[in-house]
C-alpha positions as CSV (number, residue, x, y, z in Angstrom):
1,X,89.4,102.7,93.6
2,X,87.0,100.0,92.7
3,X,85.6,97.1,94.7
4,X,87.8,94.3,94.4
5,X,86.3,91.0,94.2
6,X,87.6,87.8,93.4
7,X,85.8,84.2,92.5
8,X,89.2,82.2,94.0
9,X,91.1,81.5,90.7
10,X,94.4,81.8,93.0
11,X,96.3,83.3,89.9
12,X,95.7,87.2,91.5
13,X,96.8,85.7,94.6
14,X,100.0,83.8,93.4
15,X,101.0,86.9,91.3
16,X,101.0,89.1,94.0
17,X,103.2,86.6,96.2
18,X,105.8,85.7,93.2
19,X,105.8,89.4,92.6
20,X,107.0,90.1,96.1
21,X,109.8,87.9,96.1
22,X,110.9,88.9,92.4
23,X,111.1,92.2,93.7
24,X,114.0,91.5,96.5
25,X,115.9,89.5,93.9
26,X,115.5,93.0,91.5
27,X,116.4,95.4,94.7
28,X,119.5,93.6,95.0
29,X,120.7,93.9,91.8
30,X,122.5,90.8,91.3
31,X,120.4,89.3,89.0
32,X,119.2,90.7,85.9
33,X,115.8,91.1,83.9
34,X,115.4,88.1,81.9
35,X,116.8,86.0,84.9
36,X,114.1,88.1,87.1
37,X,111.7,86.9,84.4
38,X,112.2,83.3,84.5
39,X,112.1,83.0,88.4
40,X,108.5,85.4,88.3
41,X,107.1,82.6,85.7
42,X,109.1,79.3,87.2
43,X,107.3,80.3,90.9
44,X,104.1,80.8,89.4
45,X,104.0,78.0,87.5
46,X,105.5,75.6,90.9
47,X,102.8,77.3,93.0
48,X,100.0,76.8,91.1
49,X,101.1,73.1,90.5
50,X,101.8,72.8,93.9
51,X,98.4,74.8,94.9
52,X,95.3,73.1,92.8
53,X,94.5,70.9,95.3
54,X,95.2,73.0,98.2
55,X,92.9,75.6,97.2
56,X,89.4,76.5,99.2
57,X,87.5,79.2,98.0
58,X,84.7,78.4,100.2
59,X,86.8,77.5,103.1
60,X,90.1,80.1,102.6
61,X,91.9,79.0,105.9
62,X,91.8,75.3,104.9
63,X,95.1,74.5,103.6
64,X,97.0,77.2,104.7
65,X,99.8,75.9,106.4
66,X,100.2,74.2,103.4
67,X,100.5,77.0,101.2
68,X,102.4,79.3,103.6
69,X,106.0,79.9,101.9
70,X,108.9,80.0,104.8
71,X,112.2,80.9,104.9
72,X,113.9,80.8,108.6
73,X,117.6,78.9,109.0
74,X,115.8,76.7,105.7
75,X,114.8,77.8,102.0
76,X,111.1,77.2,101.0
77,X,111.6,74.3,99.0
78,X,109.6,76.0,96.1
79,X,111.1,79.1,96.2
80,X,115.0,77.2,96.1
81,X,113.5,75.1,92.8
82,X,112.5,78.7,91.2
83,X,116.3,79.9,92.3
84,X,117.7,76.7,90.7
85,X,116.0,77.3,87.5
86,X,118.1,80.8,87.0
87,X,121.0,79.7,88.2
88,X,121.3,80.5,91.9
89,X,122.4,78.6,94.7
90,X,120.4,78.2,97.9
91,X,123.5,80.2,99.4
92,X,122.3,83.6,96.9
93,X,118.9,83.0,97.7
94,X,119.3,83.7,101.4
95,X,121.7,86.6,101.0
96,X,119.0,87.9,98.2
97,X,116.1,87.1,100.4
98,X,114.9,88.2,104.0
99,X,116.7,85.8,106.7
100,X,112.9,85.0,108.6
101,X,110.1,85.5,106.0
102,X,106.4,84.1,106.1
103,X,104.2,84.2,102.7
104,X,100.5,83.0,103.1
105,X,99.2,82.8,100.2
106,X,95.4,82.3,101.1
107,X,92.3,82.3,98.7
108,X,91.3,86.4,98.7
109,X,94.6,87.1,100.8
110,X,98.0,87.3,100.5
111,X,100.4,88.3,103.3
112,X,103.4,88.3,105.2
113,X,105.8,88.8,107.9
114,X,109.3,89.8,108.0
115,X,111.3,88.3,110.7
116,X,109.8,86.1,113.6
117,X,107.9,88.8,115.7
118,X,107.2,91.7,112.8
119,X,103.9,92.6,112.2
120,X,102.0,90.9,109.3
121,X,100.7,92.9,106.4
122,X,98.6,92.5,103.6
123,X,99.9,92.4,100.1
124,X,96.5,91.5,98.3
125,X,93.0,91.1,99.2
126,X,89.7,90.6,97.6
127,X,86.0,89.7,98.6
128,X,84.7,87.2,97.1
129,X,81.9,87.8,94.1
130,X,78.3,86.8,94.4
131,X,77.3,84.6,92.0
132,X,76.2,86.9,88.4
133,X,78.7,89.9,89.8
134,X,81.4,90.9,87.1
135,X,85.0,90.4,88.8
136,X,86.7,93.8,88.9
137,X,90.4,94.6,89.7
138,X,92.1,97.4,91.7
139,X,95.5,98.7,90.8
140,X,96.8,101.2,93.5
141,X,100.6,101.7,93.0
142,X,100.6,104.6,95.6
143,X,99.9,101.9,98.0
144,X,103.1,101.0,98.7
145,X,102.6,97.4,97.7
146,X,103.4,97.3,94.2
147,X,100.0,97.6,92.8
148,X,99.1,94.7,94.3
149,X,95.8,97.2,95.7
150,X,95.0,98.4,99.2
151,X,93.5,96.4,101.9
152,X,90.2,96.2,101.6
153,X,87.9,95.8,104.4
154,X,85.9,91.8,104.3
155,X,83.2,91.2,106.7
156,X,85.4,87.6,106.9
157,X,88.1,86.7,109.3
158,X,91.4,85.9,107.7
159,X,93.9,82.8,108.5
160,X,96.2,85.4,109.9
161,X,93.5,87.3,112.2
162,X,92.8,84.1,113.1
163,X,96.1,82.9,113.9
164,X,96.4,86.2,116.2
165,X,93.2,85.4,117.7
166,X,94.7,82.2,118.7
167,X,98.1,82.7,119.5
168,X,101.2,81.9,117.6
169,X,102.0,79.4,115.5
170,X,105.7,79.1,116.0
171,X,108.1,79.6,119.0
172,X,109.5,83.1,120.2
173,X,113.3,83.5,119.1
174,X,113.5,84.2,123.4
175,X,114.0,80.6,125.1
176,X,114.4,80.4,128.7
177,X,116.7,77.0,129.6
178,X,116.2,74.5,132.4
179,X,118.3,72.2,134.0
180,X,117.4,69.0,135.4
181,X,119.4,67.0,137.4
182,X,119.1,63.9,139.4
């Protein structure tokens, strides 16, 4: 395995979260290569529209609430225009996609959680190059994230560590009710 270093171009990161997706809507079967194809390339080219200025190399947690994809009782509006362009409903999406889903697509990091208390893992990460360092790439399909590389360790702590540092970001699917009454 090689060192894996990045200068924050956002296209390793935005393959390896399109990739992810287009794999559910493969696993499922009901849509076919070229259609498979054309939601990979329509996603990547939405998110990297959608990303350029939303993107900190310097600063990687800056923005990413912004770029976080989300799919819980509402499609990511991104992801239902890529779903459009091939022909499926909002409706097909959800049955072809995980009911609670968070994507954070971070410079150097991309990860996610499946449903509202699962445990966040790490589909891509890089370190960031010194200035005059040639960028290399790591390929690991025995990883179990679809050559998206292992984890690599980074001196640098990520939105996500962060986030569990500080608590959640969004409500626990447990609510306890109270009554008032005068």
């Amino acid at each position: 395995m090689h060192t894996l270093c990045a200068r924050g171009t956002m296209k390793p990161e935005i393959t390896a979260a399109v990739g992810f997706l287009s794999r559910f809507l493969r696993v499922k079967g009901h849509v076919n290569d070229r259609q498979v194809q054309t939601f990979n390339q329509s996603l990547q080219d939405i998110l990297s529209e959608q990303y350029k200025h939303h993107w900190f190399p310097d600063r990687p947690c800056k923005g990413s609430g912004y770029r976080c994809i989300r799919i819980n009782h509402k499609m990511d509006p991104l992801v239902g225009q890529a779903g459009q362009r091939i022909g499926l409903t909002i409706q097909q999406l959800y049955s072809l996609l995980p009911s609670e889903l968070t994507l954070w697509v971070d410079p150097f990091e991309v990860s996610y959680r499946i449903g509202e208390d699962g445990s966040i893992c790490v589909l891509y990460e890089s370190q960031p190059c010194p200035v005059g360092m040639p960028v290399m790439a790591t390929a690991s399909s025995s990883s179990g994230n679809g050559g998206m590389g292992g984890p690599m360790v980074d001196s640098h702590i990520s939105c996500k560590e962060e986030m569990m540092v500080l608590g959640r970001t969004s409500p626990s699917k447990s609510y306890n009710m109270m009554t008032v009454s005068s």
